[in-house]
N, C-alpha and C positions, 0 to 999 in steps of 0.2 A: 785647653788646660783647665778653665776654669769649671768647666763640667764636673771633670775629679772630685772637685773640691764640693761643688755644690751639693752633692749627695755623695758624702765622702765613705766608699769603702777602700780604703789606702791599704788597713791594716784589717788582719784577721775580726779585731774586734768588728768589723763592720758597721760602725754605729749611726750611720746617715745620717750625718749631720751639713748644715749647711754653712760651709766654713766661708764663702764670699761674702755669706753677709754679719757677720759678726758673731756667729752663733759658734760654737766649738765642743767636740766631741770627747773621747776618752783621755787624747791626747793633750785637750785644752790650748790648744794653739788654732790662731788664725790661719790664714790660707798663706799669704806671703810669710816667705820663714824669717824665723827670728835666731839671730846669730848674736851671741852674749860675748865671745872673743874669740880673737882671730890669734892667733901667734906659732912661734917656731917651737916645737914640741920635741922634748930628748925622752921621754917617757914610756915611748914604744918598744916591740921587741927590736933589739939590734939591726936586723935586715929592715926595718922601715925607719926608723931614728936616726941610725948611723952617727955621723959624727956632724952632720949638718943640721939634722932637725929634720919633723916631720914639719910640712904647711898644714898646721890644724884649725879646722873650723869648726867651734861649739857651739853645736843647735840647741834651744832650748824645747822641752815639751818631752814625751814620748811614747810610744804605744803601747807596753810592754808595763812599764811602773811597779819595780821590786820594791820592797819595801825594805831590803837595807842599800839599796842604790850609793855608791860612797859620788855620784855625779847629781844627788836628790835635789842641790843649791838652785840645780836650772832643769831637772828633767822633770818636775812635778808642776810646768804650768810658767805661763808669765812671771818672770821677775820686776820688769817695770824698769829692769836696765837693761835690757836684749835692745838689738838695731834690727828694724825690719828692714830687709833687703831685698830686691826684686833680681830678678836673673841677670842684668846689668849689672848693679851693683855688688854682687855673687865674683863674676865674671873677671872684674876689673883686681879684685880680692885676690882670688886664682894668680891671675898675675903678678899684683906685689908678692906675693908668698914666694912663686917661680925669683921674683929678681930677686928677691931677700937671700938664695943660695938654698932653697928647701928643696929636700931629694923626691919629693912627692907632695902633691895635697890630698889629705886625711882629714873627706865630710865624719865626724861625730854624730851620731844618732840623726842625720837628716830622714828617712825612711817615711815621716809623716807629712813631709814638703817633696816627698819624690817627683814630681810634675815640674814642679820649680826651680827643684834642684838638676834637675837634668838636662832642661833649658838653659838653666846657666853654665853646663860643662860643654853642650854644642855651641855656645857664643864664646865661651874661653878658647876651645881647639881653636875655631876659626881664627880668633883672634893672635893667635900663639903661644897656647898651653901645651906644653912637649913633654914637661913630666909626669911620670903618673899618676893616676888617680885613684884614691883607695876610699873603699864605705866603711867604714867604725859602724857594727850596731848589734841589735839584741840578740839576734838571729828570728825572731817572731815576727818575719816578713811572710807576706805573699808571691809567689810568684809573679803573679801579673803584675805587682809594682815592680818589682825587680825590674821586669821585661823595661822595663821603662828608661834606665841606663843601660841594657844591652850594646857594647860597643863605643861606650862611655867612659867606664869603669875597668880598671886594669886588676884590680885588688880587692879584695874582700878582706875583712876582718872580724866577723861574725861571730857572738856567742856560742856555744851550746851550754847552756845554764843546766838543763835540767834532762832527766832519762826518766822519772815518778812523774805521774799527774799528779798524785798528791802532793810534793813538792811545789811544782808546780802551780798548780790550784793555792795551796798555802801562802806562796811568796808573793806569785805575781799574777794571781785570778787569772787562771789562764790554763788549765787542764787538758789543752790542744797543744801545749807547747811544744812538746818533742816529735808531733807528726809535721807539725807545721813547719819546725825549723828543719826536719830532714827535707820536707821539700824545699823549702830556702837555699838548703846549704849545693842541694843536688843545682839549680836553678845556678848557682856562684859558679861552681866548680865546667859548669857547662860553659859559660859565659867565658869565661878566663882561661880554662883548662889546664895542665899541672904548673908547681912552683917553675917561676923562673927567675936567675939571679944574673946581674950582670957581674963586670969584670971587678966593678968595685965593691961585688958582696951585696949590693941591695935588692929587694925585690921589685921586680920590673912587670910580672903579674902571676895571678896565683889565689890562692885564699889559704887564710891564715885563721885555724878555730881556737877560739879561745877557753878555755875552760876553769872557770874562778870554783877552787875549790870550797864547801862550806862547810860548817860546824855541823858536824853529824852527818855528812853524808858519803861516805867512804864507799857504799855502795853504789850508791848513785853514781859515782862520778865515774867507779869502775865499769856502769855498765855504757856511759855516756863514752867513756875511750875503748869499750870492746867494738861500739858500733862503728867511732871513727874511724879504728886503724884496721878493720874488717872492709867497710867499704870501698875508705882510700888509701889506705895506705901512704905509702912516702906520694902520692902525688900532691897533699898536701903537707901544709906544716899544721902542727899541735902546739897549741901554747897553754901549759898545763900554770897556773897561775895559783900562789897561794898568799895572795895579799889582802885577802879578804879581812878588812875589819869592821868593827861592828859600828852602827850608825848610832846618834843619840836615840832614836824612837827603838831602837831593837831590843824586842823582848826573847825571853826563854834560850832555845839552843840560839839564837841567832845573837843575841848578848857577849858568846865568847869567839874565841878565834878559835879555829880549828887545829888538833893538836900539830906538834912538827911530827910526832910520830904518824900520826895519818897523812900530811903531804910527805914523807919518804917513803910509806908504802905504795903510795901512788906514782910517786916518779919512778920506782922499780920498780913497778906495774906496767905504767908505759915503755919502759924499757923492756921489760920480757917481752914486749907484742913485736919487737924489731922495729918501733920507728924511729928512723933516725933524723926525721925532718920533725924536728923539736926542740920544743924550748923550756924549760923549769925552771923558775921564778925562786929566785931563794927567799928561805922562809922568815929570813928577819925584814921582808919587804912589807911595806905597810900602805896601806890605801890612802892615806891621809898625805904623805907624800908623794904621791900620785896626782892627787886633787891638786887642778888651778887655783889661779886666785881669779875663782869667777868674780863680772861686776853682778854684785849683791846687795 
Protein backbone atom coordinates (compact mmCIF):
# COMPACT_ATOMS: atom_id res chain seq x y z
CA UNK A 1 0.00 0.00 0.00
CA UNK A 2 2.61 2.19 0.81
CA UNK A 3 3.99 2.18 -2.73
CA UNK A 4 0.71 4.06 -4.01
CA UNK A 5 1.45 6.69 -1.88
CA UNK A 6 5.26 7.08 -2.39
CA UNK A 7 4.93 8.10 -5.96
CA UNK A 8 1.50 8.93 -5.79
CA UNK A 9 -0.73 8.73 -9.09
CA UNK A 10 -4.09 8.10 -7.03
CA UNK A 11 -5.71 10.84 -9.24
CA UNK A 12 -5.80 12.04 -12.82
CA UNK A 13 -3.62 14.78 -11.75
CA UNK A 14 -0.86 12.41 -11.38
CA UNK A 15 1.54 14.48 -9.65
CA UNK A 16 4.26 12.11 -7.97
CA UNK A 17 4.60 13.01 -5.15
CA UNK A 18 5.79 11.28 -2.23
CA UNK A 19 3.13 11.32 0.40
CA UNK A 20 5.11 8.68 3.04
CA UNK A 21 7.29 10.90 3.62
CA UNK A 22 5.85 14.09 4.27
CA UNK A 23 5.82 15.62 1.22
CA UNK A 24 2.13 16.27 -0.45
CA UNK A 25 0.73 16.76 -3.76
CA UNK A 26 -2.30 18.48 -5.43
CA UNK A 27 -4.43 17.15 -3.01
CA UNK A 28 -2.09 18.32 0.00
CA UNK A 29 -2.81 15.55 2.32
CA UNK A 30 -0.56 13.10 3.77
CA UNK A 31 -0.72 9.40 3.13
CA UNK A 32 -2.69 8.28 6.33
CA UNK A 33 -6.23 9.86 5.80
CA UNK A 34 -7.49 12.53 7.69
CA UNK A 35 -11.12 12.40 8.80
CA UNK A 36 -12.27 16.07 10.34
CA UNK A 37 -15.94 14.33 11.44
CA UNK A 38 -17.68 11.46 11.74
CA UNK A 39 -21.39 11.65 12.43
CA UNK A 40 -25.08 10.44 11.43
CA UNK A 41 -26.05 12.51 8.36
CA UNK A 42 -29.96 13.28 7.14
CA UNK A 43 -28.62 15.44 4.20
CA UNK A 44 -28.51 12.87 1.61
CA UNK A 45 -30.99 11.97 -1.09
CA UNK A 46 -33.98 10.10 0.71
CA UNK A 47 -32.97 6.54 -0.40
CA UNK A 48 -29.42 6.82 1.40
CA UNK A 49 -30.62 9.19 4.54
CA UNK A 50 -33.70 7.74 5.14
CA UNK A 51 -35.10 8.35 8.32
CA UNK A 52 -31.88 7.01 10.23
CA UNK A 53 -29.03 8.82 8.78
CA UNK A 54 -26.40 8.22 6.63
CA UNK A 55 -22.76 6.93 8.69
CA UNK A 56 -20.71 9.84 7.23
CA UNK A 57 -17.27 10.23 7.13
CA UNK A 58 -15.59 13.69 6.15
CA UNK A 59 -12.20 13.42 4.54
CA UNK A 60 -10.28 16.37 4.38
CA UNK A 61 -8.07 17.32 1.13
CA UNK A 62 -9.10 16.57 -2.53
CA UNK A 63 -8.19 16.11 -5.99
CA UNK A 64 -10.45 17.81 -8.06
CA UNK A 65 -10.49 21.57 -5.98
CA UNK A 66 -13.58 23.74 -7.42
CA UNK A 67 -13.28 26.86 -6.59
CA UNK A 68 -16.88 27.47 -5.27
CA UNK A 69 -16.70 24.13 -3.23
CA UNK A 70 -19.51 24.98 -0.45
CA UNK A 71 -17.16 21.72 1.56
CA UNK A 72 -13.87 24.28 0.75
CA UNK A 73 -13.58 24.57 5.19
CA UNK A 74 -11.83 20.91 4.77
CA UNK A 75 -11.38 20.00 1.00
CA UNK A 76 -8.45 22.69 0.26
CA UNK A 77 -5.77 21.03 2.62
CA UNK A 78 -5.11 20.49 6.42
CA UNK A 79 -7.21 22.12 8.85
CA UNK A 80 -5.04 21.27 11.99
CA UNK A 81 -8.23 19.73 13.36
CA UNK A 82 -8.71 16.56 11.05
CA UNK A 83 -7.70 13.03 13.08
CA UNK A 84 -5.47 10.93 11.19
CA UNK A 85 -6.62 7.62 11.06
CA UNK A 86 -5.02 4.42 9.93
CA UNK A 87 -7.20 1.51 8.63
CA UNK A 88 -7.91 0.18 12.23
CA UNK A 89 -9.03 3.09 13.42
CA UNK A 90 -11.22 3.61 10.10
CA UNK A 91 -12.56 0.13 10.85
CA UNK A 92 -13.55 0.39 14.42
CA UNK A 93 -15.46 4.00 13.15
CA UNK A 94 -17.44 1.63 10.50
CA UNK A 95 -18.61 0.08 13.29
CA UNK A 96 -19.88 2.64 15.83
CA UNK A 97 -21.69 4.19 12.91
CA UNK A 98 -23.38 0.50 12.18
CA UNK A 99 -24.34 0.36 16.01
CA UNK A 100 -25.31 4.08 16.12
CA UNK A 101 -28.76 2.72 13.76
CA UNK A 102 -26.89 4.12 10.39
CA UNK A 103 -28.61 2.61 7.12
CA UNK A 104 -25.09 2.86 5.50
CA UNK A 105 -21.49 4.24 5.64
CA UNK A 106 -21.02 7.34 3.33
CA UNK A 107 -16.80 7.72 2.81
CA UNK A 108 -16.85 11.74 1.72
CA UNK A 109 -14.24 12.71 -0.81
CA UNK A 110 -11.74 9.64 0.49
CA UNK A 111 -10.51 8.94 -3.36
CA UNK A 112 -6.98 10.50 -2.48
CA UNK A 113 -6.46 7.85 0.59
CA UNK A 114 -8.12 5.08 -1.78
CA UNK A 115 -5.39 2.35 -0.58
CA UNK A 116 -6.09 3.10 3.04
CA UNK A 117 -9.46 3.40 2.72
CA UNK A 118 -10.17 0.24 1.28
CA UNK A 119 -8.05 -1.50 3.82
CA UNK A 120 -10.03 -0.34 6.25
CA UNK A 121 -13.47 -1.60 4.48
CA UNK A 122 -11.71 -5.44 4.22
CA UNK A 123 -10.87 -5.20 8.10
CA UNK A 124 -14.60 -3.68 8.91
CA UNK A 125 -16.35 -6.70 6.74
CA UNK A 126 -14.29 -9.15 8.51
CA UNK A 127 -14.90 -7.64 11.50
CA UNK A 128 -18.84 -7.26 11.02
CA UNK A 129 -19.83 -4.43 8.70
CA UNK A 130 -23.19 -5.65 7.07
CA UNK A 131 -24.39 -2.32 5.99
CA UNK A 132 -23.62 -0.69 2.98
CA UNK A 133 -21.05 1.13 1.88
CA UNK A 134 -21.31 4.18 -0.38
CA UNK A 135 -18.25 6.68 -1.92
CA UNK A 136 -19.34 10.51 -1.81
CA UNK A 137 -16.91 12.05 -4.57
CA UNK A 138 -16.08 14.36 -7.45
CA UNK A 139 -16.43 11.94 -10.16
CA UNK A 140 -12.56 12.94 -11.44
CA UNK A 141 -11.40 9.41 -10.31
CA UNK A 142 -9.34 6.95 -12.22
CA UNK A 143 -10.15 3.93 -12.87
CA UNK A 144 -7.43 1.99 -11.43
CA UNK A 145 -8.10 3.56 -8.06
CA UNK A 146 -11.44 2.67 -8.29
CA UNK A 147 -10.36 -0.97 -9.04
CA UNK A 148 -9.03 -0.60 -5.61
CA UNK A 149 -12.64 -0.99 -3.72
CA UNK A 150 -13.90 -3.38 -6.32
CA UNK A 151 -16.11 -5.60 -4.10
CA UNK A 152 -16.00 -3.29 -1.22
CA UNK A 153 -18.21 -0.57 -2.22
CA UNK A 154 -22.09 -1.12 -2.76
CA UNK A 155 -22.79 2.50 -3.86
CA UNK A 156 -21.50 5.25 -5.57
CA UNK A 157 -22.32 8.74 -5.34
CA UNK A 158 -20.39 10.55 -7.94
CA UNK A 159 -20.43 13.88 -9.51
CA UNK A 160 -20.79 14.85 -13.07
CA UNK A 161 -19.85 18.51 -12.62
CA UNK A 162 -19.07 19.33 -15.89
CA UNK A 163 -19.84 18.45 -19.96
CA UNK A 164 -17.26 22.02 -21.25
CA UNK A 165 -13.66 21.72 -20.79
CA UNK A 166 -13.82 25.12 -20.63
CA UNK A 167 -15.93 24.98 -17.58
CA UNK A 168 -14.11 22.68 -16.47
CA UNK A 169 -10.64 24.19 -16.98
CA UNK A 170 -12.28 27.44 -15.40
CA UNK A 171 -13.56 25.99 -12.18
CA UNK A 172 -11.59 23.22 -11.34
CA UNK A 173 -8.09 23.17 -13.72
CA UNK A 174 -8.95 20.19 -15.10
CA UNK A 175 -9.98 20.30 -18.84
CA UNK A 176 -10.12 16.14 -18.78
CA UNK A 177 -12.79 16.21 -16.62
CA UNK A 178 -15.81 14.82 -18.54
CA UNK A 179 -13.64 11.98 -20.25
CA UNK A 180 -12.32 11.03 -17.12
CA UNK A 181 -15.40 11.07 -15.12
CA UNK A 182 -17.19 8.99 -18.02
CA UNK A 183 -14.76 6.53 -17.38
CA UNK A 184 -15.25 6.68 -13.67
CA UNK A 185 -18.82 6.68 -13.83
CA UNK A 186 -18.73 3.46 -16.50
CA UNK A 187 -15.91 1.82 -13.94
CA UNK A 188 -19.03 2.49 -10.74
CA UNK A 189 -21.77 1.28 -12.62
CA UNK A 190 -19.75 -1.88 -13.61
CA UNK A 191 -18.73 -2.63 -10.04
CA UNK A 192 -22.27 -2.22 -8.58
CA UNK A 193 -24.51 -2.72 -11.57
CA UNK A 194 -28.13 -1.27 -11.62
CA UNK A 195 -30.09 0.58 -8.69
CA UNK A 196 -31.25 -1.71 -5.99
CA UNK A 197 -33.65 -0.80 -3.29
CA UNK A 198 -34.66 -2.99 -0.38
CA UNK A 199 -37.95 -3.48 1.26
CA UNK A 200 -37.59 -0.38 3.33
CA UNK A 201 -36.91 2.04 0.34
CA UNK A 202 -33.17 2.42 0.83
CA UNK A 203 -30.50 1.82 -1.49
CA UNK A 204 -28.69 -1.41 -1.13
CA UNK A 205 -26.37 -0.77 -4.37
CA UNK A 206 -26.24 1.06 -7.26
CA UNK A 207 -24.80 4.66 -8.27
CA UNK A 208 -26.45 7.64 -7.77
CA UNK A 209 -25.03 10.91 -10.14
CA UNK A 210 -25.22 13.89 -8.95
CA UNK A 211 -25.52 16.82 -10.85
CA UNK A 212 -25.07 20.51 -8.99
CA UNK A 213 -26.63 22.93 -11.31
CA UNK A 214 -24.51 26.40 -11.97
CA UNK A 215 -25.04 30.02 -12.73
CA UNK A 216 -24.86 30.03 -16.37
CA UNK A 217 -24.80 26.98 -17.42
CA UNK A 218 -28.04 25.71 -18.63
CA UNK A 219 -26.41 24.16 -21.39
CA UNK A 220 -24.03 22.38 -19.85
CA UNK A 221 -25.96 20.69 -17.69
CA UNK A 222 -28.31 19.83 -20.57
CA UNK A 223 -25.79 18.26 -22.22
CA UNK A 224 -24.27 16.42 -19.06
CA UNK A 225 -28.08 14.72 -18.59
CA UNK A 226 -28.46 14.02 -22.45
CA UNK A 227 -25.21 11.78 -21.91
CA UNK A 228 -26.56 10.36 -18.67
CA UNK A 229 -29.88 9.23 -19.39
CA UNK A 230 -28.52 8.22 -23.14
CA UNK A 231 -26.15 5.72 -21.68
CA UNK A 232 -28.00 4.60 -18.60
CA UNK A 233 -30.91 5.29 -18.33
CA UNK A 234 -33.14 4.28 -15.32
CA UNK A 235 -30.31 1.82 -14.40
CA UNK A 236 -29.25 4.52 -12.44
CA UNK A 237 -30.64 7.25 -10.40
CA UNK A 238 -29.99 11.21 -11.30
CA UNK A 239 -29.84 13.69 -8.63
CA UNK A 240 -30.34 16.73 -10.46
CA UNK A 241 -29.38 19.39 -7.46
CA UNK A 242 -29.88 23.13 -7.43
CA UNK A 243 -28.45 24.18 -4.06
CA UNK A 244 -25.62 25.71 -5.53
CA UNK A 245 -24.48 28.78 -3.54
CA UNK A 246 -22.15 31.06 -4.01
CA UNK A 247 -18.81 30.85 -1.86
CA UNK A 248 -17.20 33.93 -0.02
CA UNK A 249 -13.95 33.94 -2.76
CA UNK A 250 -16.61 33.55 -5.80
CA UNK A 251 -16.31 35.91 -8.40
CA UNK A 252 -18.25 37.04 -11.66
CA UNK A 253 -21.16 34.35 -13.03
CA UNK A 254 -20.34 32.29 -10.09
CA UNK A 255 -21.10 35.26 -7.33
CA UNK A 256 -25.14 34.57 -8.12
CA UNK A 257 -27.28 31.61 -7.80
CA UNK A 258 -28.60 30.23 -10.75
CA UNK A 259 -32.06 31.43 -11.81
CA UNK A 260 -35.30 29.12 -10.52
CA UNK A 261 -36.23 29.57 -13.98
CA UNK A 262 -33.20 27.65 -15.23
CA UNK A 263 -33.37 24.76 -12.65
CA UNK A 264 -37.33 24.18 -13.81
CA UNK A 265 -36.13 24.10 -17.32
CA UNK A 266 -33.91 21.47 -16.40
CA UNK A 267 -35.99 19.25 -14.16
CA UNK A 268 -38.62 19.32 -17.38
CA UNK A 269 -35.73 18.51 -19.22
CA UNK A 270 -35.00 15.61 -17.32
CA UNK A 271 -38.25 14.55 -17.26
CA UNK A 272 -38.79 14.62 -21.27
CA UNK A 273 -35.77 12.02 -21.47
CA UNK A 274 -38.23 9.51 -19.27
CA UNK A 275 -36.13 9.13 -16.29
CA UNK A 276 -37.69 8.09 -13.77
CA UNK A 277 -35.06 7.05 -11.36
CA UNK A 278 -34.61 10.78 -10.04
CA UNK A 279 -34.43 13.21 -7.72
CA UNK A 280 -34.93 17.27 -7.98
CA UNK A 281 -33.70 19.14 -5.17
CA UNK A 282 -36.03 22.16 -4.69
CA UNK A 283 -34.93 25.24 -5.41
CA UNK A 284 -35.24 27.21 -2.09
CA UNK A 285 -32.47 24.57 -1.04
CA UNK A 286 -29.42 26.21 -0.01
CA UNK A 287 -25.81 24.90 0.42
CA UNK A 288 -24.95 26.58 3.41
CA UNK A 289 -27.57 24.28 5.06
CA UNK A 290 -26.06 21.42 3.88
CA UNK A 291 -22.71 22.38 5.21
CA UNK A 292 -21.54 20.56 8.62
CA UNK A 293 -20.16 22.18 11.36
CA UNK A 294 -16.78 20.97 10.32
CA UNK A 295 -13.97 21.18 13.26
CA UNK A 296 -12.42 24.37 12.02
Amino acid sequence: MEDLFANCNLCPRKCGADRTSGKTGFCRMPATPVVNLIKLHYGEEPIVSGTAGSGTVFFEGCSLGCVFCQNHLISRGPTGHGLQMDAGALCTAYLELQEKGANNINLVTPMHFAPAVAASLEKAKASGLKIPVAVNCSGYDLVSTLRLFDGLVDVYMPDMKYFSSRFSSEYSHAPDYFSVCCSAVDEMVRQTGPVVLGDDGLIKKGVIVRHLILPGGLFDSKHVLDYLTSRYGNGIYISLMSQYTPMPSCTGRLAERPSKRTCGTLADYLASKGQDNAFIQEYDSSGNEMIPDFNT
